[in-house]
DOTOR-602128 format. One line per field, with one value per residue (C-alpha): chain; x, y, z. Coordinates in nm, 4 decimals, padded with zeros to 6 digits, m for minus. Layout:
N
chain = A, ... .
xx = X, ... .
yy = Y, ... .
zz = Z, ... .
This chain:
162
chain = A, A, A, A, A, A, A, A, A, A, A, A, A, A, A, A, A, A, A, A, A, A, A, A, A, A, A, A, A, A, A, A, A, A, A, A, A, A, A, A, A, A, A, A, A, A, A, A, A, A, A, A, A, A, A, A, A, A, A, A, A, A, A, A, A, A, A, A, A, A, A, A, A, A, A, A, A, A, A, A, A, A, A, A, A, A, A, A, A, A, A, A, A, A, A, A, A, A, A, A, A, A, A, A, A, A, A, A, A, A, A, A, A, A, A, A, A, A, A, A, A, A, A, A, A, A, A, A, A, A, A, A, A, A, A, A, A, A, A, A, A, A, A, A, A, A, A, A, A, A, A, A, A, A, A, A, A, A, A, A, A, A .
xx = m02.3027, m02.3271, m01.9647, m02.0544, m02.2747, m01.9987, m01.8723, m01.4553, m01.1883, m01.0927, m00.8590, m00.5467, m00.3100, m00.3971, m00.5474, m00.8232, m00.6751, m00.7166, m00.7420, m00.6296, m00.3605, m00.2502, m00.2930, m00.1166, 00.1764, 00.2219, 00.1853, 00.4583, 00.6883, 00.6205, 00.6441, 01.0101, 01.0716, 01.0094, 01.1972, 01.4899, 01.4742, 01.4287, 01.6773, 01.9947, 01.7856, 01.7204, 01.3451, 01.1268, 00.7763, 00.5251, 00.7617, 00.8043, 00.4014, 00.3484, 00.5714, 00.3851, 00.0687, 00.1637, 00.2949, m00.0688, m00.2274, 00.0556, m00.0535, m00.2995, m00.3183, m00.1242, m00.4377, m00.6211, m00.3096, m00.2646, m00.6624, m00.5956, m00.3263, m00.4383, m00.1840, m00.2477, m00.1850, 00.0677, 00.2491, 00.1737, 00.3661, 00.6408, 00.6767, 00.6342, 00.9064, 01.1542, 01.0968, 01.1052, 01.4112, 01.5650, 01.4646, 01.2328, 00.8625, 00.7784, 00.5253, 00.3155, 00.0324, m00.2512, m00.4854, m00.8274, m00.7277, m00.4616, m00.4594, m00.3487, m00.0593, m00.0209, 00.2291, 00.4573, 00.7426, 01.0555, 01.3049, 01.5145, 01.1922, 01.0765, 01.4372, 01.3906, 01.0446, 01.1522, 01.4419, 01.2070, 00.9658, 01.1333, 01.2544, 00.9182, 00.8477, 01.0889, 00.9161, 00.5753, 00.7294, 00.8968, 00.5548, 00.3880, 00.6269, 00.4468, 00.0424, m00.0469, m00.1224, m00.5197, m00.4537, m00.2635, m00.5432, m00.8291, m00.5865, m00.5590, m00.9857, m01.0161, m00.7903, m00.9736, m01.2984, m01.1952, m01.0691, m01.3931, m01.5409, m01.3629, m01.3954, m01.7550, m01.7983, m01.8476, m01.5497, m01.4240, m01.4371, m01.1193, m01.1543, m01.4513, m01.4247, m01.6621 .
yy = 02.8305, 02.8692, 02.7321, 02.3943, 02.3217, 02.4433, 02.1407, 02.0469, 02.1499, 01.7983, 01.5740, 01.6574, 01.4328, 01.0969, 01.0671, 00.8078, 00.5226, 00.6011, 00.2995, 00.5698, 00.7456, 00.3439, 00.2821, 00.5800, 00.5010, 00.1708, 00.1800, 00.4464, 00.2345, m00.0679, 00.1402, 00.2753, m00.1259, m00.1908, 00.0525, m00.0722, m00.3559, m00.3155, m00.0531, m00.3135, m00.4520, m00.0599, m00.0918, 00.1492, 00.0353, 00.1616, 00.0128, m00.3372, m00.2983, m00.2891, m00.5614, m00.7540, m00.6614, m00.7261, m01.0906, m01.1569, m00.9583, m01.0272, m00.8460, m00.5914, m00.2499, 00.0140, 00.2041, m00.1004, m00.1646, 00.2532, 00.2315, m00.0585, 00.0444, 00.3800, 00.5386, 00.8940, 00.7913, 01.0317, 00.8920, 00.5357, 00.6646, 00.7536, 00.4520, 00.2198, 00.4434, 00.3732, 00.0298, m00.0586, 00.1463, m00.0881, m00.4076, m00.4671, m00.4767, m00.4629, m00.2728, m00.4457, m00.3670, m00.4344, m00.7242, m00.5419, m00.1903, m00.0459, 00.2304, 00.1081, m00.0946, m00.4321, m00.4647, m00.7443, m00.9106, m00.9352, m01.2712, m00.9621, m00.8104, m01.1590, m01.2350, m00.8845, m00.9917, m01.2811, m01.1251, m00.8366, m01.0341, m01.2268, m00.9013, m00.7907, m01.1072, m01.0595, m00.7652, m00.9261, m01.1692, m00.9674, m00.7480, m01.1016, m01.2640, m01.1764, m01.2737, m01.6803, m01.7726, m01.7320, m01.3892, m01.3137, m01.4204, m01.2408, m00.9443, m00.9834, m01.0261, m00.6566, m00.4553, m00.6007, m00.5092, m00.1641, m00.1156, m00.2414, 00.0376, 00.2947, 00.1961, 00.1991, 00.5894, 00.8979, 01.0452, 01.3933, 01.6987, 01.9223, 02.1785, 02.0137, 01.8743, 01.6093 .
zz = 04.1397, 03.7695, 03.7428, 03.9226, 03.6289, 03.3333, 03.1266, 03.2491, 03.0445, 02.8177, 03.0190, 02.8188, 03.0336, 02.8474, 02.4918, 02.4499, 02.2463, 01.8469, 01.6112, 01.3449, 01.4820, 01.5612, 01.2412, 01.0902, 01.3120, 01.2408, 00.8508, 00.9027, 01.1054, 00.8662, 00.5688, 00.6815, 00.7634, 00.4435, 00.2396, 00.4556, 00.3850, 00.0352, m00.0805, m00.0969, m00.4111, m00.5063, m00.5275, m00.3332, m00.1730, m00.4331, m00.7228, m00.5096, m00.4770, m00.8710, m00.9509, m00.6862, m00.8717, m01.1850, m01.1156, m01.0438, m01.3094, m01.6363, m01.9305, m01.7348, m01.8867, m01.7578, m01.6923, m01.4942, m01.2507, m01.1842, m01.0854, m00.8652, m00.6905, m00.6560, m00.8589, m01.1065, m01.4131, m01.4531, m01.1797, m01.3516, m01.6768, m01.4882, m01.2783, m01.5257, m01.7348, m01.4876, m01.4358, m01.7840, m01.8454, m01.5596, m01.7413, m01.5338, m01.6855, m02.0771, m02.2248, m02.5325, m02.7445, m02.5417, m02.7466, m02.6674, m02.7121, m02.9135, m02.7118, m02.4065, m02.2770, m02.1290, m01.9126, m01.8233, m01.5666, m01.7567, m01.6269, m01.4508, m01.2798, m01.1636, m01.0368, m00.8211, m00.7009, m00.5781, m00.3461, m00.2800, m00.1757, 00.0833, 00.2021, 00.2483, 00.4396, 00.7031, 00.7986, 00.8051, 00.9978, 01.2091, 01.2706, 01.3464, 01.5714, 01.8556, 01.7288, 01.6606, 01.3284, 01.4288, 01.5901, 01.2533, 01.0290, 01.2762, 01.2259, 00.8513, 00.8312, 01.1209, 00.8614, 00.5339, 00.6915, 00.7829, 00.4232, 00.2634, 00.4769, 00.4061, 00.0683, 00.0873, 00.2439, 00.0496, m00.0539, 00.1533, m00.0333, m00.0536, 00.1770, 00.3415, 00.7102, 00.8176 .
């Protein structure tokens, strides 16, 4: 009789649905869309994302753009290394601290963001095709607001689970 009253196994036939593991797969797929589309022009993702950034923050510091995008600024050195070695960005004296660098779009990197960018709008459109513009923008507003949030909780500890 005891066993009548024992919790069931989990149902491991169907999954619930997961807005993560959603998520997670479709930033994947998009991502991999994206570096396809891209890598005729010989620009990866994260370097197409800091050119992007840059056109609408010329003359940032290094520093400020790394901390925006999320980027160690180790990583940031060597990024920006590579794309000013390709002509790409310029680094100059930054006017409110010498120690720091302001970075901007050289003719050849605003040339690349251009064709990189319209690259990166096929995709979008291509992700889109099937929403209307108001399902696009209601889309746009769900993912800002779950990224505000996330924003907003406490940070995981290594090591830690939740």
């Amino acid at each position: 009789m005891a066993a009548e009253h024992a919790p069931s196994a989990p149902d491991r036939g169907q999954a619930p649905p997961s807005v993560a593991a959603a998520v997670a797969r479709l930033g994947s797929e998009v991502g991999d869309a994206l570096a396809n589309r891209l890598a005729p022009l010989a620009v990866e993702p994260r370097e197409f994302r800091l050119l992007r950034a840059l056109a609408g923050a010329e003359g940032a510091s290094q520093r400020a753009l790394g901390t925006t995008l999320g980027i160690h600024p180790n990583r940031m050195v060597s990024l920006v290394d590579d794309l000013e070695g390709r002509g790409l960005v310029r680094r100059k004296s930054h006017p409110s601290d010498r120690r720091a660098h302001a970075l901007t779009l050289t003719a050849k990197g605003t040339r690349l963001l251009d064709k990189a960018s319209a690259a990166a709008n096929s995709v979008e459109t291509d992700l889109c095709a099937g929403l209307q513009p108001a399902e696009r923008d209601r889309l746009l507003a769900l993912l800002s607001r779950l990224r505000s949030a996330d924003a907003e909780a406490p940070a995981a500890q290594p090591g830690v689970s939740s």
